[in-house]
VOGU-3710 file (C-alpha; in Angstrom, 3 decimals, decimal comma):
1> xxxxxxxxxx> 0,000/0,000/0,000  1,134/3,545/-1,033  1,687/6,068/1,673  -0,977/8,155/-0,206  -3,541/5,272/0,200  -2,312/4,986/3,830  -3,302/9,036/4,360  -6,547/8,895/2,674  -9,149/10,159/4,957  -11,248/6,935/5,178
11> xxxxxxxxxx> -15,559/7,402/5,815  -18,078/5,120/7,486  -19,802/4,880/3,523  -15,884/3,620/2,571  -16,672/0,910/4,977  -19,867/0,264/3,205  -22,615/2,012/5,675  -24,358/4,396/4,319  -25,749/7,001/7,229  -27,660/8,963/4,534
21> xxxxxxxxxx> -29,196/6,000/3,119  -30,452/5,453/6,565  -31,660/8,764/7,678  -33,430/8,353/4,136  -35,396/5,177/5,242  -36,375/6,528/8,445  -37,790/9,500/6,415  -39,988/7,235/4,093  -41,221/4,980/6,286  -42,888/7,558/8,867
31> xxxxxxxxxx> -46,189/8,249/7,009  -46,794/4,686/7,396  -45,945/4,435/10,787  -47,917/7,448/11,529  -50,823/6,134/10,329  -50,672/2,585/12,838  -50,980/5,492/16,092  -52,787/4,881/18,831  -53,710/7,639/21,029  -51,876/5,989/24,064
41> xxxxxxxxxx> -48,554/6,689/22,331  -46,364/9,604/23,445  -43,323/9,461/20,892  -42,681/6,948/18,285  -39,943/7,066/15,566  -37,219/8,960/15,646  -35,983/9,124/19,134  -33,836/6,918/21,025  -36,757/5,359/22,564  -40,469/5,205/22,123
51> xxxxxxxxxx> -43,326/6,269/24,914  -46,434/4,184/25,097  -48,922/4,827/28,157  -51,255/1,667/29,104  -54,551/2,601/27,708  -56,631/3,961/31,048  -59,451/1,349/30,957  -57,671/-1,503/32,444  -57,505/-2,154/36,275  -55,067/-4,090/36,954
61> xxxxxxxxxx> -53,238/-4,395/33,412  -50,864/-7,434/32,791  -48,255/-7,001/30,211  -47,257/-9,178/27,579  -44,945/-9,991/25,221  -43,932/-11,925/22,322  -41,582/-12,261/19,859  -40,078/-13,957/16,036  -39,204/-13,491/12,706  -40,726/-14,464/9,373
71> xxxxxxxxxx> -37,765/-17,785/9,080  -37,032/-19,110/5,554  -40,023/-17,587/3,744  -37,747/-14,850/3,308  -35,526/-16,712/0,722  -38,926/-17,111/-1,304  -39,067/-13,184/-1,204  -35,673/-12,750/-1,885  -35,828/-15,362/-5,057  -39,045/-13,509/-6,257
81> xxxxxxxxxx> -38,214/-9,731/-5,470  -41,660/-9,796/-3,325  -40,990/-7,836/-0,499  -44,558/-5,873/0,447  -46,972/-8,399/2,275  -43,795/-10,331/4,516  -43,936/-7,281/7,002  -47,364/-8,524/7,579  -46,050/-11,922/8,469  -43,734/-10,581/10,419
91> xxxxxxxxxx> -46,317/-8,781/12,365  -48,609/-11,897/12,437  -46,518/-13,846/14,233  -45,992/-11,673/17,209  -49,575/-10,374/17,707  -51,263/-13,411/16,847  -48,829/-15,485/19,633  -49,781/-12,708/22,603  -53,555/-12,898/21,310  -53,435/-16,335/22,681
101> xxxxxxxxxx> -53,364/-15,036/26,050  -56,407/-12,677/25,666  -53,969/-9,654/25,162  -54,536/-6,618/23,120  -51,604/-5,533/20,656  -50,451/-2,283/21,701  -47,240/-1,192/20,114  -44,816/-3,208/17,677  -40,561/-2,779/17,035  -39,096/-4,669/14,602
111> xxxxxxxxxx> -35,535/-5,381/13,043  -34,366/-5,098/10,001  -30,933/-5,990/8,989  -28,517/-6,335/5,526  -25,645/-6,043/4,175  -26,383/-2,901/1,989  -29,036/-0,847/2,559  -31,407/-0,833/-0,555  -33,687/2,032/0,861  -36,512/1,362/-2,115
121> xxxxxxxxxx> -36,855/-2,596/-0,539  -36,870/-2,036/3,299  -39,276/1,038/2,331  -41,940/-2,009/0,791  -40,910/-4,279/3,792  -41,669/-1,364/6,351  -44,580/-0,801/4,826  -46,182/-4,083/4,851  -45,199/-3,697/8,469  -47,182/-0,785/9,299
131> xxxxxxxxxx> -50,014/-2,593/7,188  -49,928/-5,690/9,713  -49,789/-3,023/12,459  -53,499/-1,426/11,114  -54,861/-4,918/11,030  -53,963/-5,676/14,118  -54,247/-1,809/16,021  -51,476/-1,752/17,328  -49,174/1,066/16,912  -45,492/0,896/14,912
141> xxxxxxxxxx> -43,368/3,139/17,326  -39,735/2,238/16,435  -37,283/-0,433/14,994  -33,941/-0,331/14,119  -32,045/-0,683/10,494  -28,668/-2,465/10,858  -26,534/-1,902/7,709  -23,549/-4,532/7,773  -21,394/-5,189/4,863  -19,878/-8,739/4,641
151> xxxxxxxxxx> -22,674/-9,868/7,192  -25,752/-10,967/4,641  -25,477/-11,776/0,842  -26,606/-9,126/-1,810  -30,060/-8,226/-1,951  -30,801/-10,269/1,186  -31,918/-9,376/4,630  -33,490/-10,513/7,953  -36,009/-9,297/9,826  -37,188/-9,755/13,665
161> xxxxxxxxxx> -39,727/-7,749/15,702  -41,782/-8,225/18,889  -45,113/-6,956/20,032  -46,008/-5,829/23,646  -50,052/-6,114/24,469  -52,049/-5,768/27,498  -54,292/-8,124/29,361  -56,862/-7,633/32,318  -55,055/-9,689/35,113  -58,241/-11,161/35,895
171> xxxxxxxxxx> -59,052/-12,306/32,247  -55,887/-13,684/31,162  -56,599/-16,775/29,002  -54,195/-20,017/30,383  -56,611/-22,618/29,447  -57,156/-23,634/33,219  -60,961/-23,071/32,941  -60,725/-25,508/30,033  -63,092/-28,888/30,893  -64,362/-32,484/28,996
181> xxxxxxxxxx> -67,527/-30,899/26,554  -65,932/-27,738/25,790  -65,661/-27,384/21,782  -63,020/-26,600/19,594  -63,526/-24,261/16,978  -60,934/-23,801/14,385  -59,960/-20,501/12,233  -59,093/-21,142/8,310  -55,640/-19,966/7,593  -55,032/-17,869/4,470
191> xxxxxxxxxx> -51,940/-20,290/3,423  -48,873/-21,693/5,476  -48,623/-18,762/7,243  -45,041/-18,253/7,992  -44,514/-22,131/9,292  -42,583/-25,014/6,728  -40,885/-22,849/4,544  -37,627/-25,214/4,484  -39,892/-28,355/3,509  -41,628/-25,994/0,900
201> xxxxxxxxxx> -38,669/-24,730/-0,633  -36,925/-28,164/-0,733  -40,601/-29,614/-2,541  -39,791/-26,361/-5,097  -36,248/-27,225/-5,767  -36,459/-31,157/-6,155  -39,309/-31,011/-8,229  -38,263/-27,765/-10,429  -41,358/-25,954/-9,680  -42,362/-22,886/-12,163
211> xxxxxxxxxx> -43,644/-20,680/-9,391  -46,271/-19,065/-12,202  -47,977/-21,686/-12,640  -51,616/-22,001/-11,852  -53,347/-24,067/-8,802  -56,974/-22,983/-7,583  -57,181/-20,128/-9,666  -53,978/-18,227/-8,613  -50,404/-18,507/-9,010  -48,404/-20,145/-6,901
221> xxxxxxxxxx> -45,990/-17,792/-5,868  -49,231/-15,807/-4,768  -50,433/-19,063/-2,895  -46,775/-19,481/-0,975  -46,250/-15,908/-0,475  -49,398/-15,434/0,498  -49,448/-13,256/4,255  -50,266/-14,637/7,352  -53,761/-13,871/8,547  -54,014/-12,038/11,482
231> xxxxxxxxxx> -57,016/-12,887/13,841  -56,510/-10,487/16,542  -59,579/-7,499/15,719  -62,131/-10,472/15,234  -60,891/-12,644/18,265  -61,023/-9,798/20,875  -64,404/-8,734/19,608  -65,587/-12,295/21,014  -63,916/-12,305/24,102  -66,182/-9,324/24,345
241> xxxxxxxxxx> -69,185/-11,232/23,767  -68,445/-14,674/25,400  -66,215/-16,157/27,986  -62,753/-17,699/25,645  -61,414/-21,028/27,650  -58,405/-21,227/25,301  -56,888/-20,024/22,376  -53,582/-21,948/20,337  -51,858/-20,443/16,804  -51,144/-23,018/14,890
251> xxxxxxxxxx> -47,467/-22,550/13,921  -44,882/-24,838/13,560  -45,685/-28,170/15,396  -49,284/-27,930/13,861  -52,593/-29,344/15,212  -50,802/-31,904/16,915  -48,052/-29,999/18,903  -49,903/-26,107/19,774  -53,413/-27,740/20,562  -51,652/-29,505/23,670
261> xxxxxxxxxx> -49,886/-26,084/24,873  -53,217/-25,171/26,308  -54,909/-27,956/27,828  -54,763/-29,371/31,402  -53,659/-32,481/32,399  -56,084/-35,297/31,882  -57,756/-34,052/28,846  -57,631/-34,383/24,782  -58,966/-32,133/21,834  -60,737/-34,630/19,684
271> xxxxxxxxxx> -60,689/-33,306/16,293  -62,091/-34,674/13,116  -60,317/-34,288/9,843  -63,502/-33,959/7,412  -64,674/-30,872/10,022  -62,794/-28,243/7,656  -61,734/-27,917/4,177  -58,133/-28,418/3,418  -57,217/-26,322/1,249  -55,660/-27,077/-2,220
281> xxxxxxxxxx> -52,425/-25,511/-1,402  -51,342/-28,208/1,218  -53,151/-30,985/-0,976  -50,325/-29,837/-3,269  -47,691/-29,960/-0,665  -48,961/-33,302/-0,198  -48,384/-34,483/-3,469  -45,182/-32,854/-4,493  -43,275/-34,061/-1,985  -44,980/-37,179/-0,762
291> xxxxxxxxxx> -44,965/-35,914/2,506  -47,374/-38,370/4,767  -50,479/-37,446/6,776  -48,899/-37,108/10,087  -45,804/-35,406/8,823  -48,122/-32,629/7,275  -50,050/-32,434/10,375  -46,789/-31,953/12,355  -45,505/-29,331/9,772  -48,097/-27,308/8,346
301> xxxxxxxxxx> -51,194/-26,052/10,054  -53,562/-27,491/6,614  -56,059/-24,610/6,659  -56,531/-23,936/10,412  -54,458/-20,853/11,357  -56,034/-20,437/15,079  -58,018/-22,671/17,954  -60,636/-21,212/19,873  -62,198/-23,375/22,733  -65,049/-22,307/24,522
311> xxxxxxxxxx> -67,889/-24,069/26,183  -69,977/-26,321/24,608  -73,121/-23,942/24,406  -71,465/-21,607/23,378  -70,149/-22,982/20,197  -72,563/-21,936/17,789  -72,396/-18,219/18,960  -69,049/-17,733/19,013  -68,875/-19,824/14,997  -71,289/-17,111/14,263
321> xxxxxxxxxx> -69,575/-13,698/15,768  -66,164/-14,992/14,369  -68,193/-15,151/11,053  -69,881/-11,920/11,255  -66,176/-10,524/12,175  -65,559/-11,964/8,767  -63,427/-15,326/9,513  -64,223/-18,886/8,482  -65,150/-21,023/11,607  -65,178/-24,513/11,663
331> xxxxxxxxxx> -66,202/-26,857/14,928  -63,721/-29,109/14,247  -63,452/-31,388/17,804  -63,820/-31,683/21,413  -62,518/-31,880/24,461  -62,800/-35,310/26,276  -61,398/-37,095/28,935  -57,958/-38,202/28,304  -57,325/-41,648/28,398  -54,082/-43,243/30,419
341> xxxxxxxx> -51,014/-42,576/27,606  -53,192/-41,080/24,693  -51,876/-38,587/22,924  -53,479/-34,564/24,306  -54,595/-34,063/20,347  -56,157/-36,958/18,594  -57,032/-36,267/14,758  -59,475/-39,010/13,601
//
């Protein structure tokens, strides 16, 4: 090296972090953040930390917290350059995971982090954030953008976040109250959520999928890409309305391993297969990679995205509010008495 190399005056973009780039981002993604406020935040992006009050109605307010990423989907994305709904997963996962515990969504961070900062692409990722932020009221109030050359490949990044809700101590929902007659009711998922990606992508690569091609009427990029639903508006509308024993999202582990999370000892969910439609997507999963029954059911949630228990007379209300709030209910099992080394989720 040259001694005139040696004196060069070196810069943080020399390094390969660009601060304007960054100050850029944070510009273009606050009319979308802006727009997720609730009025129980004091300051949201921008600072060095955000304000949120706990919203005056609650008594004795319980926080809680959850928090994950959107895991391999992302090299689906990537592959595709289709980077505006996987904020919403992102989103999903968190909100719909505290849900389960009867809590409302109140504010959401996230994390996004690359190599090079492509301003244009985290702007569409940020803003599919803020969009699972409206469906799910709570508020976007800060983040952080980690630019780190050498540390991702090109044009790839990863994202984290975590959501912080509130719960009435006295109706937390820990499955406790759960007893033998109470029914299941299951939620349709609007694909695989955010849950098998590495099985998916493996089916894709051995069998040289064309991701345009057609199944059901869309493509199937659309149907693999498609966002995970969040249940979170509908769901605390009918713990409004009726008393919810116990709620599971089905994520990875399925049916079989998120149903059990919830129950007490000495009972089993009961659930019958023909009680909801799988849909064609996972029927294709099926196929492609002759993947068997129970591995799918361990895998994949097959068209139920959330469990809602409540008590047996209540089961036909609380199908109907969830489908007046615009979801697809099914009662798809029960819960019984569990019998001495049977399994807490039995899928007949």
């Amino acid at each position: 090296m040259s001694t005139s190399d040696r004196s060069k005056s070196l810069t943080y973009r020399d390094a390969g972090v660009d601060i304007d780039a960054g100050d850029a981002l944070v510009e273009s993604i606050k009319p979308f953040a802006r727009k997720t406020l609730r009025p129980e935040v004091l300051a949201g992006i921008g600072g060095f930390g955000a304000l949120c009050r706990i919203p005056a109605k609650y008594r004795e307010p319980v926080l809680v917290s959850g928090t994950d990423g959107v895991g391999t989907k992302l090299k689906l994305a990537f592959e595709l350059d289709r980077h505006d709904t996987i904020g919403i997963d992102l989103v999903a996962m968190s909100v719909n995971d505290i849900l389960v515990q009867g809590a409302e969504p109140l504010f959401f961070l996230d994390y996004f982090a690359c190599g090079k900062l492509d301003v244009a692409t985290a702007t569409r990722v940020v803003k599919g954030i803020a969009a699972g932020c409206e469906q799910a009221g709570c508020a976007l109030i800060g983040g952080e953008t980690a630019e780190m050359p050498g540390m991702y490949p090109a044009g790839e990044y990863d994202l984290a976040g975590f959501a912080v809700g509130v719960v009435e101590k006295s109706n937390i929902i820990d499955g406790s109250t759960i007893v033998a007659g109470d029914a299941v009711l299951g939620l349709a998922s609007s694909g695989a959520h955010s849950n098998g990606y590495s099985l998916i992508r493996r089916i894709i690569a051995q069998n040289k999928i064309d991701l345009s091609a057609q199944l059901d009427g869309k493509t199937l990029s659309d149907l693999i890409l498609a966002p995970t639903r969040i249940y979170v508006k509908p769901v605390l509308q009918l713990m409004e309305e009726l008393p919810v024993k116990g709620l599971a999202h089905i994520t990875g582990g399925g049916l079989v391993d998120n149903v059990p999370r919830i129950l007490p000892e000495g009972l089993t969910a009961q659930l019958k297969r023909d009680s909801w439609r799988l849909p064609p997507l996972f029927e294709w999963f099926r196929q492609q990679g002759n993947v068997a029954d129970d591995e799918m059911l361990r895998v994949f949630n097959c068209g139920v995205g959330m469990v809602v228990i409540v008590a047996g007379q209540h089961a036909q209300q609380a199908s109907d509010l969830l489908r007046a709030a615009g979801e697809t209910a099914w009662r798809i099992g029960t819960v019984q008495a569990r019998a001495a080394h049977e399994a807490q989720t039995v899928i007949v």
